[in-house]
N, C-alpha and C positions, 0 to 999 in steps of 0.2 A: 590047129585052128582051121576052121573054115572059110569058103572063100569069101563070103559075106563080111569074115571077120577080119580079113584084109582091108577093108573100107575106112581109113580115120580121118578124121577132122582135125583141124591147127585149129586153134585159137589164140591171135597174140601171136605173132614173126615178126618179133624184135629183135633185139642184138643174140641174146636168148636160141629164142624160136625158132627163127629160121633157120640154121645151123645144128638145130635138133630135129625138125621137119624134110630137112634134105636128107639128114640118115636115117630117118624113117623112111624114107621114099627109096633110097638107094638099096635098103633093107629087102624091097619086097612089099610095101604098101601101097595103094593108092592113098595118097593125102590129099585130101581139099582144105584148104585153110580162108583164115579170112582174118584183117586188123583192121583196125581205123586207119591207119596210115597210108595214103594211094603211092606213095615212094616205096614201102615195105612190100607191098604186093604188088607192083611193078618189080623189084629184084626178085622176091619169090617168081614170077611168073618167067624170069629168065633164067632160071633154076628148076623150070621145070614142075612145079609143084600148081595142082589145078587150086583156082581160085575159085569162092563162091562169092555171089551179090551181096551175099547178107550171112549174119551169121548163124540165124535159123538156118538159111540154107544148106550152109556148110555141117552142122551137126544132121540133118536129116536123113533118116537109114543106115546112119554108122551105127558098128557094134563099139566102138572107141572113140574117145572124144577127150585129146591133148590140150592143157592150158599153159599160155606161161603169160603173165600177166604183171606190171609194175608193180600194185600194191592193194590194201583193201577194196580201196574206190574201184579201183575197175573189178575188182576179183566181184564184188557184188554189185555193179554194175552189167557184168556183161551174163555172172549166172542166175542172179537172184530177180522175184520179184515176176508179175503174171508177162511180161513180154523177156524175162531170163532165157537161157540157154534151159535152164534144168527142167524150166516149162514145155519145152519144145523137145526134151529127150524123148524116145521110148525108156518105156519097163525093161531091164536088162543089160541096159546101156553100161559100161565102164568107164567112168571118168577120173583121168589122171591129171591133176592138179600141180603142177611143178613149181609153181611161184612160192616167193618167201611172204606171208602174210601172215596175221595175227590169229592166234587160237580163238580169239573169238568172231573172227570172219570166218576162220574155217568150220567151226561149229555150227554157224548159220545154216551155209552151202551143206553140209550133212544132212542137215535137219531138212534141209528142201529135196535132197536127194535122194534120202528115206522113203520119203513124202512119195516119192514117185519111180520107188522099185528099182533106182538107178547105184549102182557099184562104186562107192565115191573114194579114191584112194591117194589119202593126202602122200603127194610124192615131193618135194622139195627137191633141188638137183642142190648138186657144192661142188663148185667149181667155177669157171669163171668165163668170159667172150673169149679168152683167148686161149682156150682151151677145148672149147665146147665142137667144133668142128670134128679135130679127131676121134672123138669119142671116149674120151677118156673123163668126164663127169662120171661123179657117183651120185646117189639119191638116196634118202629114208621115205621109208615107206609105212603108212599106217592105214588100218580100213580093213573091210572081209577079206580074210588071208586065201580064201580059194578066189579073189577075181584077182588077188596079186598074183597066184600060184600061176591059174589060165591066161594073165597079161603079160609072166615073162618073158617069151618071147619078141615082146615088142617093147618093154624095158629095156631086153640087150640092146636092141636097136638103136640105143642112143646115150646107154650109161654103159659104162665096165664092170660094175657094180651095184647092187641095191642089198639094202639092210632091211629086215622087215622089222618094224619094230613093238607093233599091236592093234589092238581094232579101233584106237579114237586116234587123236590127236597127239601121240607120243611124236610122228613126223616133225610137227610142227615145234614143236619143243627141242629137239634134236639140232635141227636148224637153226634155230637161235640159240642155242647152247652151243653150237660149232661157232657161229658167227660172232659170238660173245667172246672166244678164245682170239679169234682174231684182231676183232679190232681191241683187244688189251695186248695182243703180241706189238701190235704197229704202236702204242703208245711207248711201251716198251722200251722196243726198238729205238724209239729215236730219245728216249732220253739216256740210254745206251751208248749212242751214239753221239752224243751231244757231249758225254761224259769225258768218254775217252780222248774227241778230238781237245777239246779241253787242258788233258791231260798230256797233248803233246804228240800222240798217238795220228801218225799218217791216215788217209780215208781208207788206201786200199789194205793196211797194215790189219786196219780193225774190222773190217771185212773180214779177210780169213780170219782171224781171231774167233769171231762169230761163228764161222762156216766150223771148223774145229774145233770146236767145245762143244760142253755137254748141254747148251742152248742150240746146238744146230738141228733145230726140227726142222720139218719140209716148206712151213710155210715161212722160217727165216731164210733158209736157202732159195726159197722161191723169191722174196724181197732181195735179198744180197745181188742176184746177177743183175738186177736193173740198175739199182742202187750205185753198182762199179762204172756205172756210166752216168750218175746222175739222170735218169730214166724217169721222168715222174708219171706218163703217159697213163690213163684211165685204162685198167683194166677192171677197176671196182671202181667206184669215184666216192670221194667225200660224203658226198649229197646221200647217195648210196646208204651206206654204212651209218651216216646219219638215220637217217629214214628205221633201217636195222636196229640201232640202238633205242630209238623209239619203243620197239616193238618188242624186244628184249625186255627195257626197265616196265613196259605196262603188263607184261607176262610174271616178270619176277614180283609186281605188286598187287598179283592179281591171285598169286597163290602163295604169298608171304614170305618171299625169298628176298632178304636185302642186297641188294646189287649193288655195292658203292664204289666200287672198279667202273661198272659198265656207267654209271651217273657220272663221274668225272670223265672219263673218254669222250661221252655222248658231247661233254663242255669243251670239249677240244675240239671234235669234230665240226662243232656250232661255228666255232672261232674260226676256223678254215673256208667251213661255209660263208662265213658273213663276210671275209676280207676277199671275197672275189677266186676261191679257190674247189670251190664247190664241184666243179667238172675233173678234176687231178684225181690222179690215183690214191686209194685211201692212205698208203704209204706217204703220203705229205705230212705227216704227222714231224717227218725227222727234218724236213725244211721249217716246219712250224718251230719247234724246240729251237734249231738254230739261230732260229731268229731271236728267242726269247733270250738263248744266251747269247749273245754280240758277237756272232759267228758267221761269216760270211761265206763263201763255196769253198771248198777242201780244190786242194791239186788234186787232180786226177791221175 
């Protein structure tokens, strides 16, 4: 890469972002970022990461230009539209796209970035705040496979891993098809849970039980260790996941896939939301069940 092509742009240093823009920076780049947030870019800026005024200014003469952004609204808010970012790229520009949003916001953003000779490469990360610092995120990857090819290097920079997986929107589908297995594992999980204690079964008994059978995937073993402390603490939160499930059932109804797992979850998630639990870890699912069966907290 060139030295020019050391130049990138933050957009969005969120919970996210920041911790993806600091290893970009520690990588070897210059970052200029920019949020709405003046607390956000006050901790960026004591991290070392140059700030711009605006966020034209921040994308201006970069050969890259990083997003990570909450959800549609801002995804076409901060790129679409004649005062967008995508209006204010050059020709040639590579933009990587890492937020979770709907195939048809990311179709948009394409269609504008087309429009304007710009590299648009839907990259979704999976993985989560409390992860993302080490660098241990992975991402799928979809768009012209030679600006994924020429971006790898600043891919490493902040994932362990990327998947390529075609030239449209397969990313995006990836991601909510990963996301889809999750929040059905945590429903799962706690009626699992709900079951055994039920049945008489100690908390930490059924724990390992879990941890050692042929249900023990990575993301039940990642639930179990918090779980052994009753740990609800947001590393995804309800609200999250909600939002997710969202965006899942309008994808599966958008190309004719019934989704009646993810429709009932999404009604659980709703319930969690609405009783004031919306900020908790999506794994509230198994406080939720306990409630609903007359279960009150396990000995630990």
């Amino acid at each position: 890469m060139t030295d020019t092509s050391k130049n990138i742009a933050f957009i969005g240093i969120g919970k996210m972002g920041l911790p993806m823009s600091v290893l970009v920076a520690k990588a070897g780049y210059t970052v200029t970022a920019f949020d709405q947030s003046a607390a956000r870019i006050n901790e960026a800026r004591g991290q070392g990461i140059l700030i711009a005024a605006s966020p034209i200014e921040a994308v201006s003469g970069k050969a890259a230009v990083i997003t990570s952004l909450p959800d549609d609204l801002a995804l076409r808010g901060a790129l679409l539209g004649p005062t967008g970012l995508v209006a204010a790229m050059a020709a040639g520009t590579v933009l990587i796209e890492t937020s979770t949003v709907s195939v048809e916001a990311s179709t948009e953003v394409a269609a504008a970035a087309q429009a304007r000779g710009i590299a648009y490469l839907r990259s979704p990360v999976s993985g989560n705040a409390s992860i993302v610092h080490t660098g241990a995120l992975t991402c799928f990857v979809s768009g012209p496979k030679d600006a994924f090819e020429n971006a790898k290097p600043l891919f490493t920079a902040f994932t362990r891993a990327q998947t390529y997986l075609g030239p449209a929107e397969e990313a995006r589908y990836a991601k909510l098809s990963v996301n889809l297995m999750i929040a059905v594992s945590a429903a799962m999980m706690a009626e699992s849970l709900a079951l055994a204690r039920k049945g008489g079964i100690a908390w930490q008994d059924i724990l390992k039980v879990l941890d050692d059978s042929a249900v023990a995937s990575p993301m039940v073993k990642y639930k179990t260790a918090p779980l052994r402390n009753r740990d609800f603490e947001s590393t995804f939160s309800c609200k999250q996941m909600a939002k997710d499930l969202d965006l899942i059932l309008g994808a599966g109804h958008a190309v004719g896939v019934p989704l009646q797992l993810a429709a009932q979850v999404r009604e659980t998630y709703g319930s969690l939301v609405a009783q004031g639990d919306g900020d908790t870890d999506f794994i509230a699912t198994v406080k939720h069940l306990e409630h609903l069966s007359g279960l009150g907290e396990p000995k630990l």
